[in-house]
Every structure is written in C-alpha cells, then in structure tokens.
N, CA, C and O of each residue as an XYZ file, in Angstrom:
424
protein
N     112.127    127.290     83.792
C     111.667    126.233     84.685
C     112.377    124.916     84.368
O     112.261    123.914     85.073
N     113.085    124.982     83.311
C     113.300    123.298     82.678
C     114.497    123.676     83.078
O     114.932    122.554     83.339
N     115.537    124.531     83.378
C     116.868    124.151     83.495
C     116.688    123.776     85.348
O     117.380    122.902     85.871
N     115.726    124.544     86.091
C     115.348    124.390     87.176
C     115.458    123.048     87.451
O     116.405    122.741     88.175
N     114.740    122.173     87.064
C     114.316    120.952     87.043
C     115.210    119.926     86.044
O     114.942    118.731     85.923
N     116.064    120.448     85.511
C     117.304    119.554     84.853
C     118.364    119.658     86.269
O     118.917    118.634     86.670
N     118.552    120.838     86.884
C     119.489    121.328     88.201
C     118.904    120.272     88.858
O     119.657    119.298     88.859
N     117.954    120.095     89.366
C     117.234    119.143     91.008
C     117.914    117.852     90.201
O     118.833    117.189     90.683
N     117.417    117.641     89.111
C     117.939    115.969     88.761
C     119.200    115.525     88.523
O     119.435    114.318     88.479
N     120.307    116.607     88.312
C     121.373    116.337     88.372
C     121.494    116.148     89.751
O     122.131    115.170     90.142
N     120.825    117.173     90.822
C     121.372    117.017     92.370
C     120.917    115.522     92.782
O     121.494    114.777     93.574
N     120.022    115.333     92.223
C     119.384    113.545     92.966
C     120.373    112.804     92.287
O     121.052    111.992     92.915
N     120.494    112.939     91.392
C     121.768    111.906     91.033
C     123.150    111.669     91.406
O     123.614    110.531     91.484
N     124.111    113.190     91.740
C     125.338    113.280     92.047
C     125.192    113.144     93.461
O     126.278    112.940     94.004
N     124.078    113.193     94.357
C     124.169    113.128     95.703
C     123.437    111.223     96.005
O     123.376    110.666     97.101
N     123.158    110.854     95.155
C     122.353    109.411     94.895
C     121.249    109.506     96.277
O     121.281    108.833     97.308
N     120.601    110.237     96.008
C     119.175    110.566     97.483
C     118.438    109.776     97.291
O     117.624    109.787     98.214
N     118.070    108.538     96.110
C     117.497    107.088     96.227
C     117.853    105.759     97.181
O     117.325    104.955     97.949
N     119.322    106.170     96.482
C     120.196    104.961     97.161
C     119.874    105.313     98.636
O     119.263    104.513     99.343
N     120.302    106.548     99.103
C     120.375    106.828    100.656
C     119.408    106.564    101.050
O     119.523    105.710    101.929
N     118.197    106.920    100.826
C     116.782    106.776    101.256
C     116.372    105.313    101.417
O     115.790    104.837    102.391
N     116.741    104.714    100.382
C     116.667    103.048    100.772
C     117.570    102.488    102.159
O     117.166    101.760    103.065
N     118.761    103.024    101.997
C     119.431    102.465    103.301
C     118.870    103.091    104.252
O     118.485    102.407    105.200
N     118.702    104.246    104.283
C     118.511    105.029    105.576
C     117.010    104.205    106.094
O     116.893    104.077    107.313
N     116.065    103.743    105.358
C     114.880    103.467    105.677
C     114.938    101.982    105.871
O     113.864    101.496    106.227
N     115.986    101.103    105.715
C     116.305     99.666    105.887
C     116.932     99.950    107.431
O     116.392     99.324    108.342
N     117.907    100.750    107.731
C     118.400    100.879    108.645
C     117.685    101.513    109.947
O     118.125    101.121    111.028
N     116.897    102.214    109.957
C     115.793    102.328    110.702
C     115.028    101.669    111.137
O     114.716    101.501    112.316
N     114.600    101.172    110.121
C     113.317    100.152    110.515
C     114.017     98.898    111.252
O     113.253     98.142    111.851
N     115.339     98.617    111.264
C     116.068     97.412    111.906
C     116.561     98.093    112.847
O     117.551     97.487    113.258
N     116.360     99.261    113.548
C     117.118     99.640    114.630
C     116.147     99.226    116.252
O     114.949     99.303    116.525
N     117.178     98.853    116.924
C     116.537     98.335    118.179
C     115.442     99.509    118.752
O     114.432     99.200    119.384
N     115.862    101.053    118.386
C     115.369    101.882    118.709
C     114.199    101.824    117.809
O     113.946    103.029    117.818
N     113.207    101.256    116.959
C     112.064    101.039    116.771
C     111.402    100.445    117.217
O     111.662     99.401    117.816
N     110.252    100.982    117.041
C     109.120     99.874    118.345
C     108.391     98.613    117.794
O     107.701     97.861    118.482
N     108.663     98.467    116.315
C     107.950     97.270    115.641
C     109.318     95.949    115.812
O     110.538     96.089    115.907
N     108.525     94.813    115.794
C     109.655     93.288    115.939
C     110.341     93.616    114.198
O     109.912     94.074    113.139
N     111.630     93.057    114.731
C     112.507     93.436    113.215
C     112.129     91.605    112.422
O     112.888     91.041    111.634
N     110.614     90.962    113.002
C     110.293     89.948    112.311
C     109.302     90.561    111.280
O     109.038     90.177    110.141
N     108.864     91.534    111.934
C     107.483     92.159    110.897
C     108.467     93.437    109.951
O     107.995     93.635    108.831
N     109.405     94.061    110.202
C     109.977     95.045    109.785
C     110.512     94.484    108.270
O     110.172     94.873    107.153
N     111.513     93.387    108.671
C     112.261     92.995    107.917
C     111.309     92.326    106.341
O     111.824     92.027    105.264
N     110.094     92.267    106.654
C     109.011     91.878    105.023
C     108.323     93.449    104.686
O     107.375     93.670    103.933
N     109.030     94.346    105.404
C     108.722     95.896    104.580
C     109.353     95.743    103.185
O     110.328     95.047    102.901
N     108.423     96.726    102.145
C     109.089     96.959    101.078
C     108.625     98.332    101.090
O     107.671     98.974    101.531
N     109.910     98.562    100.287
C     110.137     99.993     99.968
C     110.011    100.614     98.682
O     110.890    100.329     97.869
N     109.135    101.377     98.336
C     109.336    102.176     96.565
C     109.424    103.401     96.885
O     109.454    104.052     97.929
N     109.458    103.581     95.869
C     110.106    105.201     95.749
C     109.027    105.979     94.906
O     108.757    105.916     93.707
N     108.402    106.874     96.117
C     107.118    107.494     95.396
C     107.592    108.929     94.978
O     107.362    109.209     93.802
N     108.261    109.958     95.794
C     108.786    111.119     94.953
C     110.142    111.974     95.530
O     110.701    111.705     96.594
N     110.490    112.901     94.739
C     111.289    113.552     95.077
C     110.767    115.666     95.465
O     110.796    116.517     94.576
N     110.480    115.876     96.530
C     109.958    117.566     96.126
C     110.971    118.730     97.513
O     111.358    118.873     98.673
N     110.890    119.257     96.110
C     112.039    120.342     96.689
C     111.095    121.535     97.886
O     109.987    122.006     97.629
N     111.866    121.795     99.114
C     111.344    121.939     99.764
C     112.422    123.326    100.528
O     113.501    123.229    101.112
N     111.602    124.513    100.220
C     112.185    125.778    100.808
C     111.116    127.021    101.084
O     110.002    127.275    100.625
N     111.937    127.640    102.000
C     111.053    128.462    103.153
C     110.485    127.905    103.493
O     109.425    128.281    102.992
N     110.133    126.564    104.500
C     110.086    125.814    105.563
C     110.039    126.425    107.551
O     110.970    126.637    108.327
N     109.107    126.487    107.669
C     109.338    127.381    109.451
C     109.983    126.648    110.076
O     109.797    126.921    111.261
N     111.051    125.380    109.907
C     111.670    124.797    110.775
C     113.386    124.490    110.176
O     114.404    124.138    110.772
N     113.092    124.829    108.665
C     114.708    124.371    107.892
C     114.685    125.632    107.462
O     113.678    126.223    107.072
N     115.848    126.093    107.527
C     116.401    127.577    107.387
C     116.534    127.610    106.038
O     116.254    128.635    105.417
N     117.063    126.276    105.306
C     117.550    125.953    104.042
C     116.634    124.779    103.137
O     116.042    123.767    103.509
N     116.801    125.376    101.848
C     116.649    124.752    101.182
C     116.640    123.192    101.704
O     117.009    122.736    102.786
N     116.106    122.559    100.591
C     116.551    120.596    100.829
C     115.104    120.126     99.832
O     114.105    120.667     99.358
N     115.808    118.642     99.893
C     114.917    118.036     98.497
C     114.806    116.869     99.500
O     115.699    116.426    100.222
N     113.546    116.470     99.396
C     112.587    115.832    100.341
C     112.586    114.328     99.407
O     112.075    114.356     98.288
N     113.132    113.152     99.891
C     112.617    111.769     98.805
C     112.018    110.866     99.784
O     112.533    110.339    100.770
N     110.862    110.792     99.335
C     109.906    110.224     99.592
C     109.872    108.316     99.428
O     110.346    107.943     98.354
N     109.490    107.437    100.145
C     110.092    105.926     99.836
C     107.945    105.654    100.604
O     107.456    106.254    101.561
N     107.423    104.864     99.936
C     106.319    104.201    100.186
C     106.619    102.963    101.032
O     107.647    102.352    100.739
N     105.759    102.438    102.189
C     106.183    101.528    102.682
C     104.936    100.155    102.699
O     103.917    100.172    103.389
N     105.207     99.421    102.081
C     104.434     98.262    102.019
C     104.551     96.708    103.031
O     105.618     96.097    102.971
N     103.529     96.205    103.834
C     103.491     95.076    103.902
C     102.610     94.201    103.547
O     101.451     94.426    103.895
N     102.925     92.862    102.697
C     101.645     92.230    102.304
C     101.295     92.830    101.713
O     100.120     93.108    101.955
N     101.781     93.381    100.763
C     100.907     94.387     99.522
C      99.959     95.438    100.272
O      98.902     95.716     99.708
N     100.178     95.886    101.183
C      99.361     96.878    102.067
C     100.167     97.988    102.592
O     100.996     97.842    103.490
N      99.784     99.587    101.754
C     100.736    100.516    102.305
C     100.467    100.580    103.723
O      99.299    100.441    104.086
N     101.463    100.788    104.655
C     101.614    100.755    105.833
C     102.680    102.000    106.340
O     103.128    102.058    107.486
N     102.914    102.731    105.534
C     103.811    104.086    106.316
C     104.449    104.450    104.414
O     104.221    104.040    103.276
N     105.459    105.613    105.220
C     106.325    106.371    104.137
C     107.370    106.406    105.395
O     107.201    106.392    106.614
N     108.563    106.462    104.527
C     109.971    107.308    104.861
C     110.420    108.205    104.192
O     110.542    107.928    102.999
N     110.862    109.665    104.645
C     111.338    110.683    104.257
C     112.454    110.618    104.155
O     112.904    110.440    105.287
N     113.805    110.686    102.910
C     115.250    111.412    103.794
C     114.741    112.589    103.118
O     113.929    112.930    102.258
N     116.065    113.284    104.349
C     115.952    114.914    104.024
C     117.163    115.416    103.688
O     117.897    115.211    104.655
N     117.854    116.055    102.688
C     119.254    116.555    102.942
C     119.471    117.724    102.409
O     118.355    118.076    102.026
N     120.334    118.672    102.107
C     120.333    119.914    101.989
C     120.631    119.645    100.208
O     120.689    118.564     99.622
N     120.797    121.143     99.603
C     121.018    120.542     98.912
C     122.638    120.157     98.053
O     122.762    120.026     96.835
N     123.931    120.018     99.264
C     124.604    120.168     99.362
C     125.011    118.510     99.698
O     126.166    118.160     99.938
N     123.949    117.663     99.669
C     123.685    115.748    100.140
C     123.954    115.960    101.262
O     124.452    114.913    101.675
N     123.931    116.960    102.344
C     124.177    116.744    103.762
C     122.876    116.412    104.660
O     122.128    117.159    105.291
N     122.884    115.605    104.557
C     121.276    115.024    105.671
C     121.185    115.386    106.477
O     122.100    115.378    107.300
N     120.057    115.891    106.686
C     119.339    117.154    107.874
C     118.105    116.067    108.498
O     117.931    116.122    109.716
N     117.463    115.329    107.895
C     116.080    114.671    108.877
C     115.978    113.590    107.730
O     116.281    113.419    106.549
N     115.324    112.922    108.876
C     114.571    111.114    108.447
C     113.780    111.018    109.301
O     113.797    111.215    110.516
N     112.787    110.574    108.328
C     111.305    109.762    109.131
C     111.205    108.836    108.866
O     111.806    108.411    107.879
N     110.317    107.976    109.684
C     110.165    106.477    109.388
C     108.723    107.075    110.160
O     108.655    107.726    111.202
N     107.039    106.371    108.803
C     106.049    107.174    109.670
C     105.316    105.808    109.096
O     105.288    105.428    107.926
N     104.505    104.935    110.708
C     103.661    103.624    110.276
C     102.341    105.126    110.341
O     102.212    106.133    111.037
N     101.623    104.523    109.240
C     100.453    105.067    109.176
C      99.136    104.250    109.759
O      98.131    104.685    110.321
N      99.572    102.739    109.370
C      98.429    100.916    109.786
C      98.519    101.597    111.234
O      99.582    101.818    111.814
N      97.249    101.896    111.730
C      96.757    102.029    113.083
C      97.106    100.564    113.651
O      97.550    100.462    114.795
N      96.895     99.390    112.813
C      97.257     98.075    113.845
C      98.026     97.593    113.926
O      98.201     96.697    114.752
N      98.942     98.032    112.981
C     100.563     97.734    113.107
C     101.169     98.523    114.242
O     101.490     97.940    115.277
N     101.334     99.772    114.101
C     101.321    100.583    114.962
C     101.144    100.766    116.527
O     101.940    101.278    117.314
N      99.865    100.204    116.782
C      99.944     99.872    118.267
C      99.416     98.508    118.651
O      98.454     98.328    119.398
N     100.189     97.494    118.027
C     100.382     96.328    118.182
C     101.941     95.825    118.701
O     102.179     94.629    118.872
C-alpha cells in the first residue's frame, strides 16, 4: 500500500495537479461564461482540501486523481473546485460548484 501511495505522490508532483487546480479554478471563476460578477469572484479564496484517486467510475473509463480546492468568501465556504486529469496530467473535467444557496441565485 505504501509504494501505492509513494506512486500517487510522485504523480501529484511531476504532473503539479495543485498548481493546475489553482489556475484552472482562478480561471473559471473569471470567465465571462460564469454566472457570478467577477467583483464577487475575484475575493474567492482557494485551499486545497484533497487529492483522491478515482477508478472504475460509470462515466471515466480511466483511472484519474481527483484535487479537490475549497472555496471561501469572507471566511465562508461557499463551493469546491475539482480538476480532473488522467493519470498521465491529461485533464479530463473541472468543476467550479457554488454550494451558498445566496450566492448562487443572486
């Protein structure tokens, strides 16, 4: 199990699935194609809550390691962002998910 889990952490590292996950979730949340003002977007913060490996999936044929980013405003969680990539760093899916019911449909 430990070389298992020495393997995933070399892959988060040589593929840097932190770094990406931060941009990918900065870059989203500033895209015109979101429905929140990029005045309220832009005081998101982002942490980094986990990394979980994710296979036999009914929708991903393949493997992939799931990193997880917490989304805060005002010290108030308000969503998560997913990246998704194989485990090859080829990005397969991103979410950007407001959870604040009043952010949300405000």
């Amino acid at each position: 199990m430990e070389g298992l889990l020495n393997s995933l952490d070399k892959l988060v590292v040589e593929y840097d699935l932190e770094s990406r996950a931060f941009k990918g979730a900065k870059e989203w949340s500033s895209s015109k194609d979101f429905d929140i003002d990029t005045s309220i977007t832009s005081k998101f913060k982002y942490n980094f809550h986990a990394h979980k490996l994710c296979f036999k999936h009914e929708f991903r044929p393949n493997p992939c390691i799931e990193t997880y980013l917490d989304i805060t405003l005002d010290e108030e969680e308000v969503g998560y962002y997913c990246w998704v990539p194989d485990l090859n760093g080829e990005v397969l899916d991103d979410m950007l998910v407001i959870t604040d019911n009043e952010l949300k449909y405000n």
